[in-house]
C-alpha positions in Angstrom: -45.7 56.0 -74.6 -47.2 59.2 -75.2 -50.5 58.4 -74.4 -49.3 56.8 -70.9 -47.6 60.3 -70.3 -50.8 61.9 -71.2 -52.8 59.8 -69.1 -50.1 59.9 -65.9 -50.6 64.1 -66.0 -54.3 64.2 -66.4 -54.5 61.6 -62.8 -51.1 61.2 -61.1 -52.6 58.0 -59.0 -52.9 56.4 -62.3 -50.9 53.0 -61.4 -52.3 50.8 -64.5 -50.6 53.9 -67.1 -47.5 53.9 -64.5 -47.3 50.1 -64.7 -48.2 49.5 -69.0 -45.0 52.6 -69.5 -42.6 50.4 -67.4 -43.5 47.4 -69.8 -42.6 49.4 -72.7 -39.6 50.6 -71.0 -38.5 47.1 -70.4 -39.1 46.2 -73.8 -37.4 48.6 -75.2 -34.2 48.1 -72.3 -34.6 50.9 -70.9 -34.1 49.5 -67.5 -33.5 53.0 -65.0 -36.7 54.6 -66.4 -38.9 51.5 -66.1 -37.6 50.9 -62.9 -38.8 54.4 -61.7 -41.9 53.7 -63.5 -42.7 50.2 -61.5 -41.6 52.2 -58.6 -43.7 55.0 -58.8 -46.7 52.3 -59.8 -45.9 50.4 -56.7 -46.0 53.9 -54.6 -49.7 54.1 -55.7 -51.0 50.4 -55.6 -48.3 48.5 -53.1 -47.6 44.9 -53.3 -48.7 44.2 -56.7 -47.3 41.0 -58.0 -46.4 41.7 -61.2 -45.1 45.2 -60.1 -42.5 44.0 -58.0 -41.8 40.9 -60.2 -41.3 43.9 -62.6 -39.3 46.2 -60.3 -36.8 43.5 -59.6 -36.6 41.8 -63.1 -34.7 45.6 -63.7 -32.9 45.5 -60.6 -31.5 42.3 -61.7 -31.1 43.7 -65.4 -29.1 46.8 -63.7 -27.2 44.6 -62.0 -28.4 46.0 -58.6 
């Protein structure tokens, strides 16, 4: 996770490190921060699939 945060300071438009932290996130259940991870991924790169399959797999996990 460390390495995304790295990655995410050194270029902030980074979706991919955005996007591969979420996943951890959701592994892990950490549902509100991989939700503002998907959402800041889809911010850079809009309409991804899998992002928004992503972004509302924790909606639905939050109960949103």
């Amino acid at each position: 996770m460390e390495a995304f945060d790295f990655a995410i300071v050194i270029k902030e438009d980074f979706a991919q490190a955005y996007f591969n932290k979420a996943q951890i996130q959701l592994d892990l259940g950490q549902y509100q921060k991989a939700l503002q991870s998907f959402l800041n991924a889809n911010a850079i790169r809009e309409d991804d699939m899998h992002t928004l399959y992503h972004t509302a797999e924790c909606y639905e996990s939050l109960e949103m």
